[in-house]
PASEBA-1860 file (N, C-alpha, C; in nm, 3 decimals):
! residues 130
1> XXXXXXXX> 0.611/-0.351/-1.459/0.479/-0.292/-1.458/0.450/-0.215/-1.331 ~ 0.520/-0.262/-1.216/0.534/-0.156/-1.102/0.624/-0.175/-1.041 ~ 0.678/-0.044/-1.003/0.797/-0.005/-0.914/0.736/0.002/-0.754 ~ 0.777/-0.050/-0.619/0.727/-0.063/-0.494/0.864/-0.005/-0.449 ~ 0.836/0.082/-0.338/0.916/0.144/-0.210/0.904/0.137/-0.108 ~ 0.959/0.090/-0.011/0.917/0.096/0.092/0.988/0.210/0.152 ~ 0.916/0.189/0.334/0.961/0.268/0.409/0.933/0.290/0.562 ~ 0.933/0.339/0.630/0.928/0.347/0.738/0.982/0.253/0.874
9> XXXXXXXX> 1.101/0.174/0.781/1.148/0.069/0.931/1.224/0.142/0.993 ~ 1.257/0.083/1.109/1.321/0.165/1.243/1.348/0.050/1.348 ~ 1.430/0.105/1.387/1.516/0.021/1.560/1.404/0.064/1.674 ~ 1.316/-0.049/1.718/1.216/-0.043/1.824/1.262/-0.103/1.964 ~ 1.184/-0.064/2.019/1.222/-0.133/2.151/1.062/-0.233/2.135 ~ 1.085/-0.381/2.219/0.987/-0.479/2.197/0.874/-0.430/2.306 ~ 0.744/-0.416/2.242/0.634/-0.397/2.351/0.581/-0.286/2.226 ~ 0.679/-0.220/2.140/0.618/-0.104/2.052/0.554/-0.154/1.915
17> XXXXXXXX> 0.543/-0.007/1.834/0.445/-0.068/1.733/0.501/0.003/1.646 ~ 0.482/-0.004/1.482/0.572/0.031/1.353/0.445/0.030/1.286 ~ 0.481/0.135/1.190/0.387/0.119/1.057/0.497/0.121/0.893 ~ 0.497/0.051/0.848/0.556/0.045/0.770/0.468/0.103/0.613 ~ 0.551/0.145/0.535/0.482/0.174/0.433/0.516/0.124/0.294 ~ 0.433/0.136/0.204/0.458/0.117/0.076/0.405/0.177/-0.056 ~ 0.489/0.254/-0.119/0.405/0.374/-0.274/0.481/0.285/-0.398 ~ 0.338/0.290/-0.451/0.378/0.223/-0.634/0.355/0.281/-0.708
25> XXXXXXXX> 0.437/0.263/-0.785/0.442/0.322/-0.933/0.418/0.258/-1.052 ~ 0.309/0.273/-1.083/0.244/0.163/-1.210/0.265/0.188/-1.352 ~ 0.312/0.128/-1.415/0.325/0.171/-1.605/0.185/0.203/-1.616 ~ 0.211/0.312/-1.721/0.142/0.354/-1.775/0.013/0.221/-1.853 ~ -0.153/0.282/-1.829/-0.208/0.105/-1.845/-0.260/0.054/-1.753 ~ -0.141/0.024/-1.613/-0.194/-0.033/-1.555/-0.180/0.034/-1.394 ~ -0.344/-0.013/-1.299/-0.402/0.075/-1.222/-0.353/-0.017/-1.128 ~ -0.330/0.066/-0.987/-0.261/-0.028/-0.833/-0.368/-0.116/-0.869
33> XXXXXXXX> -0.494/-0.051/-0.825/-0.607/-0.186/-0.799/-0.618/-0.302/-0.857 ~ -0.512/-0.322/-0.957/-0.501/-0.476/-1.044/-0.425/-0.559/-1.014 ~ -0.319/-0.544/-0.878/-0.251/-0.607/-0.811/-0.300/-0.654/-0.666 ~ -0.318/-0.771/-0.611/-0.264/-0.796/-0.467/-0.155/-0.769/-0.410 ~ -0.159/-0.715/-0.279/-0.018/-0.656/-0.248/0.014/-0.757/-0.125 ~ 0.138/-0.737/-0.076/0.119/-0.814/0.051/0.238/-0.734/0.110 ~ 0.330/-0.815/0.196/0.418/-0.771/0.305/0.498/-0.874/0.353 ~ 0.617/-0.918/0.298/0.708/-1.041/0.358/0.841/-1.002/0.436
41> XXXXXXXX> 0.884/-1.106/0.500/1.025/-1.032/0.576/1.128/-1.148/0.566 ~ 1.209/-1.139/0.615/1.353/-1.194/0.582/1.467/-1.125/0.647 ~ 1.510/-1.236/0.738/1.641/-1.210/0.822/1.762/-1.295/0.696 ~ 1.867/-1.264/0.727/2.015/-1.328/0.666/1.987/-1.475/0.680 ~ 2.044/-1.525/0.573/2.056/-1.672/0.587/1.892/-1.751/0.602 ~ 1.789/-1.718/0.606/1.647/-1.722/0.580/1.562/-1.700/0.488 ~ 1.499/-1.837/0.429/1.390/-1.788/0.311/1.334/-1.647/0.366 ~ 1.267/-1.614/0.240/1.171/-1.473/0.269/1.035/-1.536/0.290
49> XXXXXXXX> 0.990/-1.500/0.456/0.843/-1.547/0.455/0.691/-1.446/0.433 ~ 0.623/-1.511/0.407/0.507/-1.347/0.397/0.443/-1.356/0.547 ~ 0.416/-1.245/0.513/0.377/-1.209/0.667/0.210/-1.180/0.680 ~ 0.182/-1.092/0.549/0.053/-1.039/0.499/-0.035/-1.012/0.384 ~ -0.131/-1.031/0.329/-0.143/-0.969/0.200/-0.286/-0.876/0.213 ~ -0.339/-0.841/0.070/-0.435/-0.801/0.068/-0.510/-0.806/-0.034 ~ -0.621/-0.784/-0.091/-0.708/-0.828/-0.220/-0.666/-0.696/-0.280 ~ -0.716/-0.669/-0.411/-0.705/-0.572/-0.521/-0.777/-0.486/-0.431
57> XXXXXXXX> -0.898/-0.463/-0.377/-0.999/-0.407/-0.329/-0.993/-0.352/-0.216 ~ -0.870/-0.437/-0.128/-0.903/-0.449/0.024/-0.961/-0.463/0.127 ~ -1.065/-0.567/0.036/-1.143/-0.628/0.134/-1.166/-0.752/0.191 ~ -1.023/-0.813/0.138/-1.048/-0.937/0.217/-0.859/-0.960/0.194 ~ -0.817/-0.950/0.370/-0.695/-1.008/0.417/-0.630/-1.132/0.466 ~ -0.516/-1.107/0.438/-0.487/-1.271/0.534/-0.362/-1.274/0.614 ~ -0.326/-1.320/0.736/-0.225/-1.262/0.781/-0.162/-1.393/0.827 ~ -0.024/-1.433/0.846/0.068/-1.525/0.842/0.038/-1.510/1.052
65> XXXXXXXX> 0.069/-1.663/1.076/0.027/-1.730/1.235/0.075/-1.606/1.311 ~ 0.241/-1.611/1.316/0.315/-1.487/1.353/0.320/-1.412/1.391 ~ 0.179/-1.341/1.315/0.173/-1.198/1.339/0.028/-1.168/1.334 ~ -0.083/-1.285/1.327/-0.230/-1.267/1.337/-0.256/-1.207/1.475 ~ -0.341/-1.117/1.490/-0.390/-1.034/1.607/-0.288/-0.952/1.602 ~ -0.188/-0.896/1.595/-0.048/-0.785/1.576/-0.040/-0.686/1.518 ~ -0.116/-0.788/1.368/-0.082/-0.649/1.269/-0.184/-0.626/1.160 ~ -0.208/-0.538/1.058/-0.287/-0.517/1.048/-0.218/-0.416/0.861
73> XXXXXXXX> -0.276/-0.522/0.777/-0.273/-0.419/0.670/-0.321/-0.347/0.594 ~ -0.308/-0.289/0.530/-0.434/-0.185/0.437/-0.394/-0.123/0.309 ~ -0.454/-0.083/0.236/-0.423/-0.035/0.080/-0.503/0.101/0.084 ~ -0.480/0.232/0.002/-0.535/0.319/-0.029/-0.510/0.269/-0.217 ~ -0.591/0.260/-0.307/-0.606/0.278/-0.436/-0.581/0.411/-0.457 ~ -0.656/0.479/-0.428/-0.636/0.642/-0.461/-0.520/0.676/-0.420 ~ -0.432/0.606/-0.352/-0.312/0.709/-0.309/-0.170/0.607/-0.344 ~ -0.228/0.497/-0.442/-0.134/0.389/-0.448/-0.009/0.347/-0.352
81> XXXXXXXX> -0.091/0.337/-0.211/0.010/0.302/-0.140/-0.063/0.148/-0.056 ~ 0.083/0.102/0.032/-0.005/0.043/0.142/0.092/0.014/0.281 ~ 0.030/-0.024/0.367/0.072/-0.015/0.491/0.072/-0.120/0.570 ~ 0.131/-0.169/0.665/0.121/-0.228/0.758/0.172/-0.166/0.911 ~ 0.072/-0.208/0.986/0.123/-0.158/1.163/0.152/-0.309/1.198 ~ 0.243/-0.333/1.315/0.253/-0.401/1.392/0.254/-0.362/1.556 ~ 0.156/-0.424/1.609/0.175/-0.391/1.759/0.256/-0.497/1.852 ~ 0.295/-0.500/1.948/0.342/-0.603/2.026/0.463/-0.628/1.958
89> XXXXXXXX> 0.532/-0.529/1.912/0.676/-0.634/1.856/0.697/-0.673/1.961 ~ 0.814/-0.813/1.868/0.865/-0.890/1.944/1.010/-0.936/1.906 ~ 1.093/-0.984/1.985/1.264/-0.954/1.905/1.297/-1.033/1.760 ~ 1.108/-1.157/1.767/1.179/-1.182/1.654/1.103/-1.187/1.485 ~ 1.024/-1.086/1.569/0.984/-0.944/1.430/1.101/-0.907/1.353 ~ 1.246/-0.905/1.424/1.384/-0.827/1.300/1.371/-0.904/1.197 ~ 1.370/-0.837/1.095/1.396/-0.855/0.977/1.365/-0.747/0.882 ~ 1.429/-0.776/0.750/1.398/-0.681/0.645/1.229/-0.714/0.556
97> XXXXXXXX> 1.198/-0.596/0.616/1.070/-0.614/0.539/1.056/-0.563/0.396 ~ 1.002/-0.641/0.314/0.954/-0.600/0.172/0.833/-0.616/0.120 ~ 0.812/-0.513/0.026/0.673/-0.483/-0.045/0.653/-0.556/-0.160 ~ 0.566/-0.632/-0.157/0.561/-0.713/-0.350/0.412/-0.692/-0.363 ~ 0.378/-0.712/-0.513/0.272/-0.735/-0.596/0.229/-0.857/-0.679 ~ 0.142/-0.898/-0.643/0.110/-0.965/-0.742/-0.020/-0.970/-0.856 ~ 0.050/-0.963/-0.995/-0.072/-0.963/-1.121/-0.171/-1.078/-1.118 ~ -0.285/-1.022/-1.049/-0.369/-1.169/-1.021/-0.515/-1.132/-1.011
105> XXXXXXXX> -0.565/-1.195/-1.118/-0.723/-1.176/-1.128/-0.813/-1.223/-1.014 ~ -0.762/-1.344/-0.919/-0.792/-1.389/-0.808/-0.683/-1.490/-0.723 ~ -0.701/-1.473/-0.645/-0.568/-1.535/-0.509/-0.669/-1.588/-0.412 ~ -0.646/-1.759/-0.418/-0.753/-1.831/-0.286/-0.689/-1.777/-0.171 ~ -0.807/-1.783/-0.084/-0.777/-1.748/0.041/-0.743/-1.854/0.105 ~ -0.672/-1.842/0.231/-0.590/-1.715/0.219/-0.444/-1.722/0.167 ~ -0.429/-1.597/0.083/-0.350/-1.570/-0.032/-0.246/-1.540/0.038 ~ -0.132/-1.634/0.064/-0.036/-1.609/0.130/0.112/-1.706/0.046
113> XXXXXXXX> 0.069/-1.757/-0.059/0.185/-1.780/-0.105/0.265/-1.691/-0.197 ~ 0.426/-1.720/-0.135/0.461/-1.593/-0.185/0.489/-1.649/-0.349 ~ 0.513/-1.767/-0.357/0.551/-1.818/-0.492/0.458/-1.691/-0.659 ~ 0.347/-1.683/-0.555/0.235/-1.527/-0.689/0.305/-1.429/-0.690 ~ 0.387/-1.361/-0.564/0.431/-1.238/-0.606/0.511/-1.215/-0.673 ~ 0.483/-1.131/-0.783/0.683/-1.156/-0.867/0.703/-0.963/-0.878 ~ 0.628/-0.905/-0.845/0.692/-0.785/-0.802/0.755/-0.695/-0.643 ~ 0.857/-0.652/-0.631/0.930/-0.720/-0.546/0.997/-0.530/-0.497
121> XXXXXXXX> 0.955/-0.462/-0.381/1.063/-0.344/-0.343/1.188/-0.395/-0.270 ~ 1.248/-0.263/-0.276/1.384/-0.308/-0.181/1.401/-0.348/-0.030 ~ 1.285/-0.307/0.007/1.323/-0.344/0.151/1.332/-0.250/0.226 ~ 1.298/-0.278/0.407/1.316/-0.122/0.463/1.351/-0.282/0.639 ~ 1.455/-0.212/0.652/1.457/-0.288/0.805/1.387/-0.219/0.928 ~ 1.366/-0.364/1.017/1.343/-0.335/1.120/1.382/-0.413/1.212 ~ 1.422/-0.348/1.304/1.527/-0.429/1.435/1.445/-0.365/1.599 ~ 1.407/-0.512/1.640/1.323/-0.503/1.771/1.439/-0.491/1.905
129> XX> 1.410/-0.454/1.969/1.507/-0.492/2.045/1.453/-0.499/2.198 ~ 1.470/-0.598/2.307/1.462/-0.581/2.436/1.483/-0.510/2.519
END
């Protein structure tokens, strides 16, 4: 029901900041705004943890210990995308970040389990470095 892309990871030096992105592609039917989106990452040999999400609406976020005060996500509906910045990386920000969705009429706050998302992009890395 939707296709997610990511994009924008990159090799940082730690102290910098990334915005990562994400564009969906929805079947025909159905509108971005009917999904929660979020933002999880995953190094080798490591569950995938979430990092971030966001409401259908975007108005109410939740952000994983990690990375609270750091980062910061957001949705455009009209432009079916969404984003995350991180400021303050740190070396152990590396990981592959990915974009998921989840079909959900409501997600308690805060909506951070990833067990809801079952739509899932490929991934875009990012490697911090000292």
């Amino acid at each position: 029901q939707v296709d997610l892309v990511e994009s924008g990871g990159a090799s940082v030096q730690a102290g910098g900041s990334l915005t990562l992105s994400c564009t969906a592609s929805t079947a025909s039917g159905y509108a971005y705004n009917r999904y929660y989106m979020g933002w999880f990452r995953q190094i080798p040999g490591k569950k995938r943890d979430m990092v971030a999400s966001i409401s259908r609406d975007g108005g109410v976020t939740a952000y994983a210990a990690s990375v609270q005060g750091r980062a910061v996500i957001a949705r455009d509906n009209a432009k079916n995308t969404l984003s995350l910045e991180i400021r303050g990386l740190k070396f152990e920000d590396t990981a592959m970040y990915f974009c998921a969705a989840a079909d959900l009429l409501y997600c308690p706050d805060p909506c951070l389990d990833s067990a809801l998302f079952t739509y899932w992009g490929r991934g875009t890395q990012v490697t911090v470095s000292s």
